[in-house]
N, C-alpha and C positions, 0 to 999 in steps of 0.2 A: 207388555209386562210379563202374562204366563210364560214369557220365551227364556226367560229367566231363571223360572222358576225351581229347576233342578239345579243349578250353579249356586243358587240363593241357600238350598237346604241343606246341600253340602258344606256350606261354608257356614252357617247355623249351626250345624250337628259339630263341626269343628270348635266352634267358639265352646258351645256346651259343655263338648270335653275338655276343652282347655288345651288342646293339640297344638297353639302355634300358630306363626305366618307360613311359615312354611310348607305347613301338612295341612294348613286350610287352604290356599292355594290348589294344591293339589288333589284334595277332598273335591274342592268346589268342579275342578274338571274332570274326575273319575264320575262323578256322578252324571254330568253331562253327556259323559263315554258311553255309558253303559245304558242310559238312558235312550241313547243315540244306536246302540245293539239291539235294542231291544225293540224300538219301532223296524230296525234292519232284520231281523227274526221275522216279523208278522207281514214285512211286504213280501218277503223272498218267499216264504211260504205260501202267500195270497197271489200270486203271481200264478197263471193259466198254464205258459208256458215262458221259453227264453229266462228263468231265474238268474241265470246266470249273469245277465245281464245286469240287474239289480244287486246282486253280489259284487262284480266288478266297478259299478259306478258305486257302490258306497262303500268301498276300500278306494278308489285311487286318491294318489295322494294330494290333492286339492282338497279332497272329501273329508282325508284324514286329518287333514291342518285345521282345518275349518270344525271338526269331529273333538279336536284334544285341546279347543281353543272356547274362550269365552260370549264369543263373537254368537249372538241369536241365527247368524244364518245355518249353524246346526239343529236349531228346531226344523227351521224353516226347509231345510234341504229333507230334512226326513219327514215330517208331513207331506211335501211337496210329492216323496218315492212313494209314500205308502199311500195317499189320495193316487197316484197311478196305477201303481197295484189291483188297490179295491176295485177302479173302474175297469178295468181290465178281466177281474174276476168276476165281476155282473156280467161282464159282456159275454165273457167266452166258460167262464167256470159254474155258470149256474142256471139249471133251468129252467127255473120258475120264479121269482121275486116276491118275496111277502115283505111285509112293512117294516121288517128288522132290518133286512139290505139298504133300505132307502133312510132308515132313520138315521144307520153310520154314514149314507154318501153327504146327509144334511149336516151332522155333525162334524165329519171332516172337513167337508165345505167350507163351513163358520168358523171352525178352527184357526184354518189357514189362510182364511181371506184377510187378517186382520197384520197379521204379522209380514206383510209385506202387499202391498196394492198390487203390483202387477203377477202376481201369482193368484192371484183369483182367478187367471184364463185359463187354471187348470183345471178348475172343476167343470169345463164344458166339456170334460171326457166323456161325463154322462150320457151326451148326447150318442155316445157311441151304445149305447145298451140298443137293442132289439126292443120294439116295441111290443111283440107276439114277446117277449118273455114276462110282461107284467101279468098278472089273473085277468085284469080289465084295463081298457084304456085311459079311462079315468084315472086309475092307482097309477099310469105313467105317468100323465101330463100333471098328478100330481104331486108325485116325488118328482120330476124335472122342474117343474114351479117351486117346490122347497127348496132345494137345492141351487139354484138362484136366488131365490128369496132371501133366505139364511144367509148366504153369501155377501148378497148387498145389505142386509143390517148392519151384520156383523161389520164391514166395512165402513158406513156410515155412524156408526156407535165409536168404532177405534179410533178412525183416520180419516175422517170431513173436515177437519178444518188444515190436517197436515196437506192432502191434497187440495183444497184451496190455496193455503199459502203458497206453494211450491208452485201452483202453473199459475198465478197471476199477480202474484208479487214483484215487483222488479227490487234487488236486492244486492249488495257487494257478494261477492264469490270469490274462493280460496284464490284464482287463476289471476285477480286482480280485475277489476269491469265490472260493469252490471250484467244481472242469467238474462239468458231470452225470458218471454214468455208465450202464451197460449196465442193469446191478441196477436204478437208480432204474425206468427206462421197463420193466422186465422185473415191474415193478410196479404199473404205470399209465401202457400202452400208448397210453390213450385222448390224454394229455397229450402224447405226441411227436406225432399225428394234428395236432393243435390248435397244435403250434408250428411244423408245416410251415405251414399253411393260414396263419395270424399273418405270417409266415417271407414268404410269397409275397406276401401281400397288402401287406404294407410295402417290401419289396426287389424284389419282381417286375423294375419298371422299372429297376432299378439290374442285373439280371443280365443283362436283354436287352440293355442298351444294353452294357456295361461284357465282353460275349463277343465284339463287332464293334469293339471298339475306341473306343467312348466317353468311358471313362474312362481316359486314359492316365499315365506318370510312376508316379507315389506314388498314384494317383486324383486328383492336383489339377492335374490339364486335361483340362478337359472341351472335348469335341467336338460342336458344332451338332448336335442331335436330327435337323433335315433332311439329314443325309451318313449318321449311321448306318443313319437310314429308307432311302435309298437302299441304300445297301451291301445292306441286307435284302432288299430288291427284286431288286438282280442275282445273290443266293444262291437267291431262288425261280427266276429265269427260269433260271439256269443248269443244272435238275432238268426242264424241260420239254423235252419229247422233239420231235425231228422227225417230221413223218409219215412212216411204215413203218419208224420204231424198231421191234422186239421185242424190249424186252428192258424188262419191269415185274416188279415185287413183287406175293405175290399176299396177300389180302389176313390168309392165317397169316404172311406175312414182313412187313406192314406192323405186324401187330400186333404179329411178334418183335422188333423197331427200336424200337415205343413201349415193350415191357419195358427192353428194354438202355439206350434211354436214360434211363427213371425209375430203375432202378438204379443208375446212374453217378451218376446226380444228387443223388438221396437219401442214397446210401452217402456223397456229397461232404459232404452237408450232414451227415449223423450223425457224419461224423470230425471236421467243423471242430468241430461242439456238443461234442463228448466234450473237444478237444484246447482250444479259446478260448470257449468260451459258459458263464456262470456261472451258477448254478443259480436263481440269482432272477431271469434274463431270462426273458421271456415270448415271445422269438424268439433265432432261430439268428442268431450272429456271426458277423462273421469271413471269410464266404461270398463268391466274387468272381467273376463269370460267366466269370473267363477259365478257371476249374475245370470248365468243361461246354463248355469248345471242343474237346478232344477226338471228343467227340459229333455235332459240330453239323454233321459231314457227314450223318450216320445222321437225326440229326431234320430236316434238310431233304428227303430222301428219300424219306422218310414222306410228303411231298406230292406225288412224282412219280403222274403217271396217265395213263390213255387219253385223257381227254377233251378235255384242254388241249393242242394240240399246236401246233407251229411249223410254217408254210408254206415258210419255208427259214432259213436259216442266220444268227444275229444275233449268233457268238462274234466278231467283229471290231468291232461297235458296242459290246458287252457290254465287251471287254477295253479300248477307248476311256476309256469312260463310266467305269469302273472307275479308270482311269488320274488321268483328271481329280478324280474325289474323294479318291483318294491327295495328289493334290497340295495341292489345298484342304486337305485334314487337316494335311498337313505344316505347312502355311503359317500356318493356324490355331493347333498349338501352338507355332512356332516364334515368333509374334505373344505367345502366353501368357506363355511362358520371359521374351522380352525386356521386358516389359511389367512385371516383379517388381520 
């Protein structure tokens, strides 16, 4: 419901004034906009290093459609950046933890755990904080037990019986058949293995393209393959450190980022199968890569290292070049629309 809640007030404060259908409409999405800047202010700021990064993934234009649109996954996308952020800022931006740090990781935790189930594997970032940064070890294990904690109420308070329904109901789906459910796979494990691998190997390209912005509208405009390669290009360069950065993943923390994000991922794909995928598909439906942009700061990060490094500074060529395939994009679908 709070995901709402800015679309709600804008189109409130419209009525109020008596503005119209048309400029509440519009109200109701400016506010969501802006609302949507301004948690993108506090992560790009809160960010250790790599900002840039966090700047590019919340301009591309997947982010921006999703950013000027009604649709809750604009909370959910900007909680999701700025719960990254924050962990990231514990990790590497602070040296000492008092209980203010850990009251916002619990607060954002609980936040975000509700507004969408399989993003709660985001707040196991925590686990990346250094234990020698809390005063005691106690004050760790007990801000990491909050933080979970909160997480799983908060989750159980919003969406206990959505997630009940969804993995054991057997029920009609859009696709026409009845969903899988839990039972079935809790029977023949090997067969959900087999429909991820089926899953990837058919949509693969449809998820990478369609998380940067490929597939935009309804999915019917499509974006030139060479812009979104691009885009992908200035997501990798914006993870490459300058020389005498210090501040890397080691490689327990590269491998904790490859868990969290096969988790988000997976858990995406198990809810779409359970809630739109009929039982005589042989792959998961339904599935749309803008479901794993929450992530996709963490799996770009996964590629930061020693070796790669920058001689000086390319964030002004970077945010250029960036600029101009926004524009192209634009222009591209706006050629699509009129073209019908």
């Amino acid at each position: 419901g709070y995901c709402y809640w800015l679309s709600g007030a804008g189109i409130a404060l419209a009525r109020l004034l008596g503005l119209g259908k048309i400029l509440m409409y519009f109200l109701g999405k400016g506010f969501v906009f802006l609302g949507y800047l301004a948690v993108g202010f506090w992560s790009i700021r809160l960010m250790p290093f790599a900002k840039n990064l966090i700047f590019l993934v919340y301009l591309l234009p997947i982010s921006m459609q999703q950013a000027t649109s009604f649709s809750y996954d604009t909370t959910v996308n900007a909680l999701a950046f700025l719960l990254i952020a924050y962990c990231l800022h514990l990790t590497f931006g602070v040296e000492k933890l008092c209980p203010k740090h850990w009251i916002g990781l619990i607060v954002l935790s609980a936040v975000l755990a509700p507004c969408k189930v399989v993003y709660v594997l985001i707040s196991l970032c925590c686990l990346l904080i250094p234990r020698k940064k809390a005063q005691q070890n106690r004050h760790y294990y007990l801000g990491i037990a909050g933080t979970f904690g909160a997480s799983a109420i908060s989750l159980l308070l919003f969406q206990a019986s959505k997630i009940h329904s969804v993995v054991s109901d057997s029920h009609e789906v859009a696709l026409g058949g009845t969903n899988y459910t839990l039972d079935y796979f809790l029977h023949a494990p090997s067969k959900l293995i087999g429909m991820y691998v089926r899953t990837f190997q058919e949509y693969g390209d449809f998820y990478f393209t369609s998380m940067l912005g490929g597939k935009l509208g309804r999915l019917d405009i499509d974006i030139p393959w060479i812009l979104i390669l691009l885009f992908a290009v200035l997501l990798l360069l914006s993870v490459v450190p300058k020389q005498g950065e210090r501040f890397f993943f080691s490689t327990w923390g590269k491998f904790w980022l490859c868990l969290i994000c096969a988790g988000v991922i997976s858990s995406s794909m198990l809810g779409i199968m359970f809630d739109w995928t009929p039982e005589t598909s042989l792959v998961i439906e339904g599935v749309q890569g803008r479901y794993f942009l929450p992530v996709l700061p963490l799996l770009v990060l996964i590629t930061r290292n020693r070796t790669l490094t920058l001689q000086r500074d390319i964030s002004r060529g970077m945010i250029f070049t960036f600029t101009v395939l926004h524009a192209l994009t634009v222009l591209w679908a706006f050629g699509v629309i009129v073209a019908r």
